[in-house]
N, C-alpha and C positions, 0 to 999 in steps of 0.2 A: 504494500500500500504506500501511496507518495502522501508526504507531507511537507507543505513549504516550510524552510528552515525555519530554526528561530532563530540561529546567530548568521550573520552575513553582510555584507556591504556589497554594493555595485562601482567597479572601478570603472577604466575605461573601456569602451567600445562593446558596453551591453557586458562587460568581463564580471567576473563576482567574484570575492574571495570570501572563502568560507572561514568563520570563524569559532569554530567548535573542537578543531586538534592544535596545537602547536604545531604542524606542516601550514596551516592559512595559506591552501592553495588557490592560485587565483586561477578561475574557471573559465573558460572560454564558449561562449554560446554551442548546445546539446553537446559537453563533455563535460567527464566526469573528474572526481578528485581522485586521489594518488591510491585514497580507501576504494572507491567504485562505488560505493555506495550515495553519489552525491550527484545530481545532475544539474546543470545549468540549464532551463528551459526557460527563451524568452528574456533573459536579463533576471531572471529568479530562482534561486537554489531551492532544489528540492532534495528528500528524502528518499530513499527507495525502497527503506528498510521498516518505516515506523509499523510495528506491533506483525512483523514478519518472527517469529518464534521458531528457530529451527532445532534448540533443545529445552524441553523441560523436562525435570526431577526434583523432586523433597528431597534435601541433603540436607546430615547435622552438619552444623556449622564450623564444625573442625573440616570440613572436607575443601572449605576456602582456598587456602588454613586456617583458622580464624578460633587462636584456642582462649580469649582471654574477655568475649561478651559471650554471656551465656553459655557454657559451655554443657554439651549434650544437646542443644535446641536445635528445632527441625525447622529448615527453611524455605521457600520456592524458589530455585534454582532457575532463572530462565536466561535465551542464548541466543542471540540472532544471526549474522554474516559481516563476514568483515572483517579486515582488522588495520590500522594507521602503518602495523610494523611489520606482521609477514614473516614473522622470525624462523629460522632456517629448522629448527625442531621442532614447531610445536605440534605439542598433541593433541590439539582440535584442528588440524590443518585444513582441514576435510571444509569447516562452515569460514575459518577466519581467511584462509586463504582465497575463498570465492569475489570473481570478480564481476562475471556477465553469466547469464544464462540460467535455467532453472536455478530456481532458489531450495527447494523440496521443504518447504514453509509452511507453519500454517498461520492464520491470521487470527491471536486475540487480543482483545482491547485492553487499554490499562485498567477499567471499570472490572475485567474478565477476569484479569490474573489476580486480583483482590482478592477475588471473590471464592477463586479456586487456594488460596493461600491460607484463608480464614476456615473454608471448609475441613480443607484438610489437617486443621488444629497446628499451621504456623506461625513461630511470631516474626513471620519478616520476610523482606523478599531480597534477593540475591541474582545482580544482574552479571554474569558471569561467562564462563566456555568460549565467549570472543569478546571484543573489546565494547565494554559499555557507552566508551563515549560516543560512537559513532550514533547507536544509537540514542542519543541524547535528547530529542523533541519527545522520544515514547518513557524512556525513563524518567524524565525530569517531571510527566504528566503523571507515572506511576506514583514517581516516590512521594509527590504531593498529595494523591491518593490515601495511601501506604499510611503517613503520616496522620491523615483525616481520619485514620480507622484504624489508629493505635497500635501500627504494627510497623515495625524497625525497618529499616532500610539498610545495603548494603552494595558500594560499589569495587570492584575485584578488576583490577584495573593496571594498564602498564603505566599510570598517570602522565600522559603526555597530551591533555585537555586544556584548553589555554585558561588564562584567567578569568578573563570573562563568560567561559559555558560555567567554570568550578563554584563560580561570585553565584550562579543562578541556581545552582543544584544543593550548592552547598547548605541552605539551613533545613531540608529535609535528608541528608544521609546522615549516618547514626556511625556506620563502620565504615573506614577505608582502608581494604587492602591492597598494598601498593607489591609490583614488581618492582625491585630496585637492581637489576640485571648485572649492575658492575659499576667502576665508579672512574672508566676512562673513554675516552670519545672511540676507541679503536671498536673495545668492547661492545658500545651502543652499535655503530657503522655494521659492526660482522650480525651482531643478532635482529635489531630493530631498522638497520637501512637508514638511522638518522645521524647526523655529525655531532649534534651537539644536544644534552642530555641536562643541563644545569635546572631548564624550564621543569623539569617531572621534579628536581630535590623542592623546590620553588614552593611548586602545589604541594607537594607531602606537607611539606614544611606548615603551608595556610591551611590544610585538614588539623592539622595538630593546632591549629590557633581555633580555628574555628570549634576546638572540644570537640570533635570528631575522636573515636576511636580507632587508633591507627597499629595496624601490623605491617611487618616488610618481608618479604618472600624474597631470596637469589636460590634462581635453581641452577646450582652446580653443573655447569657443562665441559667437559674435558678439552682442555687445548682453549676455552674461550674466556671462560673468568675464573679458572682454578687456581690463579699465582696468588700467593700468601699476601705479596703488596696490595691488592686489590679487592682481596677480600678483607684486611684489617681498613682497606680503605672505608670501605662500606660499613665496618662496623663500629669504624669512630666515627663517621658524618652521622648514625641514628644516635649515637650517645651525645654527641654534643648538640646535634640539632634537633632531634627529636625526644631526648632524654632517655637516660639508661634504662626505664620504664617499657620501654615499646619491644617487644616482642620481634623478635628478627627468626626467622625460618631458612634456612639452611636444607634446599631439598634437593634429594638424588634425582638427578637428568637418566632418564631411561632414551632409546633412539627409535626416534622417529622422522620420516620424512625426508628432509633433504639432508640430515646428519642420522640417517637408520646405518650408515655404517662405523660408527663411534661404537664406544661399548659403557654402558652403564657405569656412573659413578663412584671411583670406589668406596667404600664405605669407609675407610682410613682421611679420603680426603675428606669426606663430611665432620668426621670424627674432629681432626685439626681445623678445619673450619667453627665448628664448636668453642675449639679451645682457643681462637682467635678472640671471636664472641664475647668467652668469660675476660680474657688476658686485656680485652678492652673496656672491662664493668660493664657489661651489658648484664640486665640481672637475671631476662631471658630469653633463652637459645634455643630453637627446640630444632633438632634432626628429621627432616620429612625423607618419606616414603619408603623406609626401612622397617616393615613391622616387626614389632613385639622389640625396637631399641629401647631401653634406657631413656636416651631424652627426649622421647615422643612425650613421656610425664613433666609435670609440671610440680617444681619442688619451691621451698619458699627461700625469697631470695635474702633473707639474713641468717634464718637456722638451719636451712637444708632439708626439713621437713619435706617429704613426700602429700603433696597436697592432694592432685589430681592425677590417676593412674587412667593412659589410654592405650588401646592396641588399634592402630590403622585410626578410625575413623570413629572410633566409637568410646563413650566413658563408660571406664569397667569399677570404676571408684572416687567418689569425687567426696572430701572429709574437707572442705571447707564451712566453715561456721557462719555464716554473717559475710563473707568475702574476709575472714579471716582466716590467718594460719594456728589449726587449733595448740599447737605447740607452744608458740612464742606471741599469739595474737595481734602480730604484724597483718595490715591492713594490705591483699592484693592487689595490687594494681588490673584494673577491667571492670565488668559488670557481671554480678554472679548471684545468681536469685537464692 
């Protein structure tokens, strides 16, 4: 379904620059942006995407990752086409990669997936599996919604949104979880296709002013952000910019797509990735995609206490009191009912 944008300007000669990603392509009459998902019809940008759903699921909310609102809560997971970055592994290749031609969609409204979220006893919606911003005119109508009917919002994001879609989104989302890929332009270039990466620290940075609740995921890819420099780079820019409070995820790269010939992450790198983590006061770290590890749990970050015990995706014991640790009755950082 088309919808005329909501961020945009007309430059010259009927040209339009879109102003919804930090690329601000400028369009040229019936083509598209660098996403595909954007058409120039007539001196006016449209949408190609709005309330095109090409995945939904009820996921708990660890499966983000998201271990520090709610943890155990079941959310609607929903996905559309597309993506700003196009990244050489990803494991949705399949919808974020598309550029023309069958969508294999269906279409529900934002009033629709409310209604199916509330149904099915969710507290929250989760726009996810490709990039949210793109679709930004359908989410931004949802989380408004979402919000109207007491239910949490959540954007799962490479954050590379400019300021002005984040200024309009921003006082209905609750969670932001950001990709934060690496912390050198080469890095950006080989995975997301972009030069320069300052504009996503930027936005994380205004989620975290905005009291947004924010986590950061690097998923570990062999040969692209594995160098120790690069990883303690990323794990001092969240201590000092986001505070040693924010949750950093540390997950194993499995191979897919245009890097299916790699081979899985070792688990010694995630391990020393960790230990960068702590060796940077980060208070926590948690190891993704290695079940039944160790630091997939969540221990307290002054006595060590064992708080919350998970395998993969699910809580198998959560001895939090009040969002306290019942040991030393230190206050967790997140929201924990």
């Amino acid at each position: 379904m088309e919808r005329e944008a909501y961020l945009y300007r007309n430059v010259e000669e009927n040209k339009v620059e879109c102003l919804t990603c930090q690329r601000r392509c400028v369009i040229s009459i019936d083509k598209r942006g660098w996403c595909h998902t954007r058409v120039n019809k007539g001196g006016k940008l449209y949408s190609l995407i709005y309330g095109e759903v090409s995945s939904l699921s009820i996921n708990p909310i660890e499966k983000k990752p998201v271990f520090h609102f709610y943890p155990g809560s079941r959310w609607l997971s929903l996905g559309s086409l597309g993506c700003n970055f196009r990244c050489p592994g990803c494991q949705n290749w399949e919808i974020s990669h598309w550029k023309e031609g069958a969508m294999h969609s269906e279409y529900l409204s934002p009033e629709e997936s409310i209604n199916k979220a509330k149904t099915a006893g969710c507290i929250g919606i989760s726009w996810t599996f490709n990039e949210p911003t793109l679709w930004f005119e359908y989410t931004l109508d949802g989380a408004k919604l979402a919000k109207a009917q007491g239910l949490y919002t959540n954007y799962v994001t490479n954050g590379f949104i400019t300021e002005e879609a984040f200024d309009m989104i921003a006082p209905y989302l609750d969670v932001y979880r950001v990709d934060i890929k690496g912390c050198s332009e080469k890095t950006y270039l080989e995975t997301g296709h972009i030069e320069k990466f300052k504009g996503i620290l930027d936005i994380t940075e205004k989620a975290k002013g905005y009291g947004m609740h924010v986590e950061a995921v690097t998923n570990i890819i062999p040969g692209f952000n594995d160098d120790e420099n690069e990883l303690r780079g990323i794990a001092s820019w969240i201590k000092y910019t986001l505070g040693p409070d924010t949750p950093w995820h540390v997950t194993r790269f499995y191979p897919h797509y245009e890097l299916s010939h790699l081979s899985p992450t070792s688990v010694s790198v995630l391990e020393r990735a960790w230990q960068i983590g702590k060796e940077e006061s980060l208070w926590y770290v948690y190891l993704g995609n290695v079940p039944g590890h160790r630091w997939e749990n969540t221990y307290c970050h002054v006595c060590g206490e064992l708080l919350i015990e998970r395998y993969v995706f699910e809580v198998i014991r959560n001895r939090l009191k009040n969002g306290r640790c019942p040991k030393c009755n230190t206050m967790i950082p997140g929201k924990f009912s």
